[in-house]
C-alpha positions as CSV (number, residue, x, y, z in Angstrom):
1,X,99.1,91.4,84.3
2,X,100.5,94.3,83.2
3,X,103.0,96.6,85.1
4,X,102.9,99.4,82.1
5,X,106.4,98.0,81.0
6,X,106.8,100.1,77.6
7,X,109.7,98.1,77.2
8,X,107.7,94.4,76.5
9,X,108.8,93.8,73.4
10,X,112.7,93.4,74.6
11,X,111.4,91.0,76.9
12,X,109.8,88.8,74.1
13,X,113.1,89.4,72.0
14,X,115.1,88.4,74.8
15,X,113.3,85.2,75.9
16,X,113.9,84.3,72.2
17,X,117.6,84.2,72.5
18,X,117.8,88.0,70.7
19,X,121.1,89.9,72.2
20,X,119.1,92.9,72.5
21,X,122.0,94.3,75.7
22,X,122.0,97.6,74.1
23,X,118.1,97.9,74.7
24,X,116.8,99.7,78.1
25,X,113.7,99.0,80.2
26,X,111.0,101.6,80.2
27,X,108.4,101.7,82.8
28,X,105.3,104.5,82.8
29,X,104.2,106.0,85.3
30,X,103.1,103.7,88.2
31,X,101.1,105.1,91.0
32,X,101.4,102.9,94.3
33,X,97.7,102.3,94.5
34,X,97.2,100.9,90.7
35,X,100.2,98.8,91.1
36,X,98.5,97.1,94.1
37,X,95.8,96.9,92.5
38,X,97.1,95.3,89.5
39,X,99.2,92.4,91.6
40,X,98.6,89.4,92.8
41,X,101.2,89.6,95.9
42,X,101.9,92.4,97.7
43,X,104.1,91.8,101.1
44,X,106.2,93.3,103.4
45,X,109.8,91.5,103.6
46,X,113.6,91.5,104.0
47,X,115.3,90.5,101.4
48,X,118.0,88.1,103.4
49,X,119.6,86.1,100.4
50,X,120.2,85.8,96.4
51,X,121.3,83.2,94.0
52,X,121.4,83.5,90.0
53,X,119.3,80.5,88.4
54,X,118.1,79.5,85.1
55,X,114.1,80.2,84.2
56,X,113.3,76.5,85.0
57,X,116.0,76.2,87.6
58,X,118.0,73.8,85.9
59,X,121.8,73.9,84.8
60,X,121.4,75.2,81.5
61,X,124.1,77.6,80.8
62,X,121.9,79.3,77.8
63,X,118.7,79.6,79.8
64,X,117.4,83.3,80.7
65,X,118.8,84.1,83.7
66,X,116.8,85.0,86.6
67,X,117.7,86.2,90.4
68,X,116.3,84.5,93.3
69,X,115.8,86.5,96.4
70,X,115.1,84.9,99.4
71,X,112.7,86.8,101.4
72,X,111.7,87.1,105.4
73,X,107.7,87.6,105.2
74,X,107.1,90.2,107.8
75,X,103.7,90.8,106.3
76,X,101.1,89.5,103.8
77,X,99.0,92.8,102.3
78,X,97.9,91.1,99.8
79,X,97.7,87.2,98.0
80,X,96.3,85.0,101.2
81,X,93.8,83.6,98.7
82,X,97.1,82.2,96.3
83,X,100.1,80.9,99.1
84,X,100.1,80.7,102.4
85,X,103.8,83.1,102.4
86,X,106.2,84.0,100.2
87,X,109.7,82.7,100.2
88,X,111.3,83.8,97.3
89,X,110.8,86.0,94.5
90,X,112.1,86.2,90.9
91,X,113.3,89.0,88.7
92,X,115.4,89.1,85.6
93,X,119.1,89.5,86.1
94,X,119.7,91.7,83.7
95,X,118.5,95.4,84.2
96,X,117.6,96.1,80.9
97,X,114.9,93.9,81.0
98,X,113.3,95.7,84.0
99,X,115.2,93.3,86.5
100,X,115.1,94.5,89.7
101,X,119.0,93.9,90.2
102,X,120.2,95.2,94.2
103,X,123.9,95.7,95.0
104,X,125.4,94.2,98.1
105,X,124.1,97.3,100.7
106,X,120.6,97.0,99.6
107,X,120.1,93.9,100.9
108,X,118.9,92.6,104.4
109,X,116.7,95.7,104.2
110,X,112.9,96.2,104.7
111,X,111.2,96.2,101.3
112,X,107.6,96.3,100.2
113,X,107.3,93.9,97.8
114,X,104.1,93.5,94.9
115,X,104.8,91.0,92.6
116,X,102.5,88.7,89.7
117,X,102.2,84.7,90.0
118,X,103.2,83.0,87.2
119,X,101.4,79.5,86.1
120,X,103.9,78.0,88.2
121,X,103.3,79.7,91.5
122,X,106.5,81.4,91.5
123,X,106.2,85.2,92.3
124,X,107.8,87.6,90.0
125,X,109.0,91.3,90.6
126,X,110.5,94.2,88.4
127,X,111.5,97.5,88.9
128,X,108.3,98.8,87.3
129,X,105.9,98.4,90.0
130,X,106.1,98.9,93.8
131,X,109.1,97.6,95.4
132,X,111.2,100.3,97.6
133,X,112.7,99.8,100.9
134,X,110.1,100.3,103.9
135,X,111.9,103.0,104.8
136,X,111.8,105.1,101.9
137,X,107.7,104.7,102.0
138,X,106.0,107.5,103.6
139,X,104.0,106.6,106.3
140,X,100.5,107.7,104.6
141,X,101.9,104.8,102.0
142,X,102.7,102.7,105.2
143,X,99.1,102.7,106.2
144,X,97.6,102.4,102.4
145,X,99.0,99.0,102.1
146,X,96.7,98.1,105.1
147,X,93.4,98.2,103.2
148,X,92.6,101.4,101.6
149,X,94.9,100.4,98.3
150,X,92.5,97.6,98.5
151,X,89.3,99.7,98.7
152,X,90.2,101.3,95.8
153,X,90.8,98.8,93.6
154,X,87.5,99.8,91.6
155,X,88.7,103.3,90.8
156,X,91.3,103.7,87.6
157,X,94.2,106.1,88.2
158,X,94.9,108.1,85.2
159,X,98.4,109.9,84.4
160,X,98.1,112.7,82.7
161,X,100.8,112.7,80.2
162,X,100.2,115.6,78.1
163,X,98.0,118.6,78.0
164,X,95.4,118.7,77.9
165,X,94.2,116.0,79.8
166,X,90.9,114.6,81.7
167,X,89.3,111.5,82.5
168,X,86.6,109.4,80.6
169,X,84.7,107.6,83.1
170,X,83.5,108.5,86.7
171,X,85.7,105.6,88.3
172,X,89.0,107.3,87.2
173,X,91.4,109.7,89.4
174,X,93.2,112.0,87.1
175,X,97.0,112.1,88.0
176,X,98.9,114.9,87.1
177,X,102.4,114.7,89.7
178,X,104.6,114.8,87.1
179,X,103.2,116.4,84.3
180,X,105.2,119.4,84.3
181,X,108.2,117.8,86.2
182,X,108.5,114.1,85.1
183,X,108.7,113.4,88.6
184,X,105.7,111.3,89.4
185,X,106.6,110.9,93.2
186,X,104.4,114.2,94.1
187,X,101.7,114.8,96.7
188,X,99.5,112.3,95.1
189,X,101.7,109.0,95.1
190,X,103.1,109.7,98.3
191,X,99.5,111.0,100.6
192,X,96.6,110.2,98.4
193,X,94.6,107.5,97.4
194,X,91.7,107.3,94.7
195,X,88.8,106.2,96.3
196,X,85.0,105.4,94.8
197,X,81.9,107.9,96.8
198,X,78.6,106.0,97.2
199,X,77.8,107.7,94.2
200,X,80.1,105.3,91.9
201,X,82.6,108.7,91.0
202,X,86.4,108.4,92.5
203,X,88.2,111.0,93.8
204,X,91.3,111.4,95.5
205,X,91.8,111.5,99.6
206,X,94.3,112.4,101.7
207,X,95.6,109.4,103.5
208,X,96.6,110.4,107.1
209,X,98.4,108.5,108.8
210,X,96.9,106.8,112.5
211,X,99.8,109.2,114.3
212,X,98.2,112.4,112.5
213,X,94.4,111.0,113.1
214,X,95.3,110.7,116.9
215,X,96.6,114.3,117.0
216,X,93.5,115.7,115.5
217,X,91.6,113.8,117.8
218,X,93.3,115.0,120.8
219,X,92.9,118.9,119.3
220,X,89.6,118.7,119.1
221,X,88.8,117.9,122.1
């Protein structure tokens, strides 16, 4: 599955034994909600651990290099049907190959975690998709991961990367947080979700979070 790593081809180059170091990894734009949708794992954990290993865990001093962090499940959003919990996950160890590479006071820290299974039920992460500390999450995010992510999985989100710009089809939400900034973390990645209407056409919603609904609540009566 695809993370919208631009950048693929120095993967490939680097798998082949290429010293491509100069090279940098490129990620589009990512919003939460696709990149759920696009995973196979998606979990709430504390990374508690890390060791360098080879791609088939063996000795080999020339095998591509991966890093294994060991991880403290706090939460499965997403995979139940493929393992049971997740233990550890993979990620390149070099950074230009969209590793997701932590220094020393990022770890024992709250992460979300969405990663892909590989054939051999290892689960891989990078830092194109949606891996942050908990704490950097807002909480409409927070309370996303718990199902509506999921109930939005038929919609397409769209980023609109030039003008002008529109969607094709009625199941896509047109993004547009960072078209005049280049910063995609706006209003719509951090308190909206695209969600389909009974009539098959998505829109975006404003996610509020069960501390906000319980305040409206109590106003209106």
């Amino acid at each position: 599955m695809s993370y919208n790593i631009f950048g693929f081809l120095v993967v490939g180059l680097v798998l082949l034994g290429v010293d491509q170091q100069t090279e940098a990894c490129s990620c589009g734009p990512a919003h939460p909600q696709q990149t759920y949708c696009q995973a196979d794992v998606v979990i709430k954990g504390k990374i508690i651990g890390s060791k360098v290993v080879a791609v088939d865990d063996s000795s080999d001093p020339n095998a591509f290099q991966w890093i294994r962090y060991e991880v403290q499940q706090q939460k499965m959003f997403k995979g139940l049907d493929k393992l049971e919990r997740v233990e550890y996950v993979y990620t390149p160890l070099a950074e230009y190959v969209c590793g997701m590479v932590l220094r020393p006071e990022e770890m024992n820290e709250d992460y979300v975690l969405t990663g892909t299974m590989g054939a051999d039920g290892k689960v891989n992460i990078n830092i194109c998709s949606f891996n942050k500390p908990w704490s950097q999450l807002t909480r409409a995010q927070q309370d996303s991961l718990e199902g509506r992510y999921q109930a939005g999985c038929q919609c397409t989100v769209i980023p609109c990367l030039s003008l002008p710009c529109s969607v094709t089809a009625d199941n896509q939400c047109l993004w547009t947080d960072g078209i005049l900034s280049g910063n995609w973390n706006g209003a719509q990645s951090q308190r909206f979700s695209c969600s389909m209407q009974d009539s098959g056409v998505c829109h975006w919603v404003t996610v509020r979070s069960d501390k906000a609904r319980a305040y409206m609540r109590r106003g209106a009566q």
